[in-house]
C-alpha positions in Angstrom: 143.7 55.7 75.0 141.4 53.4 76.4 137.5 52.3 76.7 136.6 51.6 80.3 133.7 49.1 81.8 132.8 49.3 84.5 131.6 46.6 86.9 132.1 45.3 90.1 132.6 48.2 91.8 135.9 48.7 89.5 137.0 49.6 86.1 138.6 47.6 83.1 140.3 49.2 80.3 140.5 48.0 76.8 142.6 49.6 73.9 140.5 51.8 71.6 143.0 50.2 68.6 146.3 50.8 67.5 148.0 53.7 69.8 150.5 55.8 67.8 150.7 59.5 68.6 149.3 60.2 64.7 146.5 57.8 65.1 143.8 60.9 66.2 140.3 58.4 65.6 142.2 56.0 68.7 140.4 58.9 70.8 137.3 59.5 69.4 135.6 56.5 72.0 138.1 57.0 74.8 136.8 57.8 78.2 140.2 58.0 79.7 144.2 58.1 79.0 146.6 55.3 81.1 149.0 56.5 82.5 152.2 53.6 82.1 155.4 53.9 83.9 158.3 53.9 81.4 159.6 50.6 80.2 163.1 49.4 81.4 165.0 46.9 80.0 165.7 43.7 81.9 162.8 44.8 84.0 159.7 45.2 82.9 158.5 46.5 79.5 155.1 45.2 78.7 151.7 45.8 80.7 150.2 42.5 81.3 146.4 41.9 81.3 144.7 42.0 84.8 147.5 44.7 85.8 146.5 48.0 87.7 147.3 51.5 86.3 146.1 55.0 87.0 143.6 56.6 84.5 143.3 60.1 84.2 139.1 60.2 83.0 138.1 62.5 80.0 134.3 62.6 80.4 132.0 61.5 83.2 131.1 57.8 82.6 128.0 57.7 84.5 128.5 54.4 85.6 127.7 52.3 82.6 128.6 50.1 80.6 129.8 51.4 76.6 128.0 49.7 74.3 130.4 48.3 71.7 129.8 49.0 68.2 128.4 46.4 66.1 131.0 47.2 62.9 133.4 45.5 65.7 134.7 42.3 65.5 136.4 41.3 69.0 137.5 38.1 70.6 138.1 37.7 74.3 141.5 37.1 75.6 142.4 36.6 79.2 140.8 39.7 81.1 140.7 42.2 78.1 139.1 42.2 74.7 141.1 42.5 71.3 139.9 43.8 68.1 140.3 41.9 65.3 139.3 44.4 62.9 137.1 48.0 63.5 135.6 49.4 60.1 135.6 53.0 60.2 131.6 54.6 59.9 131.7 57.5 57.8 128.6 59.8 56.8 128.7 62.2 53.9 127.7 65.7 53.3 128.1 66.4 49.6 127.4 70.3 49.2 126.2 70.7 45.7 126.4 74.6 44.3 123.6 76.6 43.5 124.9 76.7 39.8 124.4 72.9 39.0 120.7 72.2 38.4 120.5 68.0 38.1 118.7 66.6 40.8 120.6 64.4 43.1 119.1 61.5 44.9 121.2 61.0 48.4 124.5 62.1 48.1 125.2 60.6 44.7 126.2 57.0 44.1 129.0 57.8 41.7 130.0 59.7 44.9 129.6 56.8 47.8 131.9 54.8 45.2 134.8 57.0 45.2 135.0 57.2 48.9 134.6 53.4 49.0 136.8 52.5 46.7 139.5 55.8 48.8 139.5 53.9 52.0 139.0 49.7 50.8 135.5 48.2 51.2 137.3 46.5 54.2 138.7 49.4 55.8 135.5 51.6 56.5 131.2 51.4 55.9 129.1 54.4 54.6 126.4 54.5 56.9 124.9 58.0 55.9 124.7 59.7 52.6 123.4 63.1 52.2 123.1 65.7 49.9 122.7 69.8 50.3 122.5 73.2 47.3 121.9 75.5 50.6 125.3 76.8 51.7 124.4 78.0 55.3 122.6 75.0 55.8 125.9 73.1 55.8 126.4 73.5 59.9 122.7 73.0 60.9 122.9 69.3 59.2 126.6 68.6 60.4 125.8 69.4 64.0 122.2 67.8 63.7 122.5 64.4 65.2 118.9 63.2 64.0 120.3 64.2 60.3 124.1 62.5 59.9 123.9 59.6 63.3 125.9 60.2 66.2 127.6 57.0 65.6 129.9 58.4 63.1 132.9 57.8 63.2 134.0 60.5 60.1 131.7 63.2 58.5 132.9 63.9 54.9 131.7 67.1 53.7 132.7 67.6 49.7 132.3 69.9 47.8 130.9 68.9 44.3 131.5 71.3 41.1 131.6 74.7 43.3 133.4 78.2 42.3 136.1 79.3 44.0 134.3 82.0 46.6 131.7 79.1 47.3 134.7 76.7 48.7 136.1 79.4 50.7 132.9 80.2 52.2 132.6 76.5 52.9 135.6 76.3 54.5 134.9 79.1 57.0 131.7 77.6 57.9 133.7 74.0 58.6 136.3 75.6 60.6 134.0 77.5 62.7 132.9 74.5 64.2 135.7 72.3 64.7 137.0 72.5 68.3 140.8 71.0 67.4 141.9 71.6 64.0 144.7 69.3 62.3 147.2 71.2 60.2 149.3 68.5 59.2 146.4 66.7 57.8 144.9 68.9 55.8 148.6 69.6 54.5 148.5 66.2 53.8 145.3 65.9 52.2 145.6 68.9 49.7 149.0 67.0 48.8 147.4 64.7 48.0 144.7 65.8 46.2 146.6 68.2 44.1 148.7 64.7 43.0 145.5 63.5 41.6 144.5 66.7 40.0 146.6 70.2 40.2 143.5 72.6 39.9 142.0 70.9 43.2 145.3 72.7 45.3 143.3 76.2 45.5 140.7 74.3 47.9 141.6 74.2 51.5 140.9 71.3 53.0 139.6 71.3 56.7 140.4 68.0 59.4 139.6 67.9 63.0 137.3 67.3 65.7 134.0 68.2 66.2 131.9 68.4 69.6 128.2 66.7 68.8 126.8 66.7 72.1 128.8 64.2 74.0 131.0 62.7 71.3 133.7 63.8 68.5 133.7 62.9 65.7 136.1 63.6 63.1 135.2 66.1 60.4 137.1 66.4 57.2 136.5 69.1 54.1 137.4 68.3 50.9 136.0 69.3 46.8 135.5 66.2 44.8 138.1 67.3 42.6 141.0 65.3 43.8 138.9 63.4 46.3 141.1 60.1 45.6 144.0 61.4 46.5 143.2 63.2 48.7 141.9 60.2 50.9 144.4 57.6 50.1 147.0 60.1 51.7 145.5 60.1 55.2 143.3 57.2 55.3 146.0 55.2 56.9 146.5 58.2 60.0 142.9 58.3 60.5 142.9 55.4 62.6 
């Protein structure tokens, strides 16, 4: 999974982070997939910097040059650049049911602290915070990039305080919009959060990718019952 730039009149491919077959954000800024010959022993089993390998392209890169993230922290080595550390941007969507009458301001500090605190103040930066009480509104501000940024790494949409019909209703709006759903995530997740609080096992979390013009993001459904848990159990897959 790899980030390409491209100048003189050929391409250079940098690693989008760790590469591990569970790691799913390694492709959210890829623009292609190298393809390695298989490692033998005693002859070669490490690609070397300024080596040549085919790349099978995902999108059309126009050309340009990808603009690197300014949450990244990278030193140059040899011909290829190395990531000291990436901090995952996450925006949240806290859906607020129509039954809870306090105003909120944002999407709720008290909320912004438990994701924090979920993923380590070094591991990942809130960028976006927002707050909703109109359920079918819940697509039109997920898919709008001029609401959450397009820069997202993770949308968080949680459900705060909501019955039971509500957060099934949610959940069929979420999954009508992701393009690649992750089972074994959300299994994961609702382990988790039901560790952390039993009642919060009825909600079914959602995880996957979703299209927002020409970029995924990563869109994961939880309730904030059992939010903690249910982030500390795949925070460390999500990169």
């Amino acid at each position: 999974r790899k980030d390409l730039d491209h100048s003189m009149m050929c391409y250079y491919a940098t690693t989008t982070g760790t590469q591990r077959s569970s790691r799913l954000m390694s492709m959210c800024h890829a623009d292609g997939l190298m393809v390695l010959p298989q490692g033998r022993k005693g002859v070669k089993m490490i690609a070397e910097p300024g080596e040549s390998y085919p790349v099978l392209i995902l999108h059309r890169l126009n050309g340009g040059i990808n603009q690197i993230p300014t949450v990244l922290q990278g030193t140059i080595l040899k011909d290829s650049t190395h990531f000291l550390k990436c901090r995952l941007t996450i925006g949240i969507l806290n859906f607020v049911g129509t039954q809870r009458n306090d105003n909120i301001v944002d999407g709720g500090e008290t909320l912004k602290l438990k994701v924090e605190k979920s993923f380590g103040w070094e591991e990942a930066i809130i960028i976006q915070s927002l707050s909703t009480t109109h359920l079918h509104g819940i697509k039109d501000i997920v898919m709008d990039r001029n609401k959450l940024s397009e820069t997202l790494n993770i949308i968080l949409v949680i459900c705060s305080k909501t019955k039971f019909q509500t957060n099934l209703e949610v959940t069929n709006i979420l999954r009508s919009i992701v393009s690649k759903e992750s089972s074994s995530l959300e299994l994961y997740a609702r382990e988790g959060a039901a560790n952390q609080d039993a009642i919060s096992a009825l909600f079914e979390p959602v995880v996957g990718f979703i299209n927002r013009g020409n970029k995924l993001s990563m869109m994961i459904g939880l309730s904030e019952s059992g939010l903690e848990g249910a982030l500390g159990k795949i925070k460390h897959l999500l990169r």
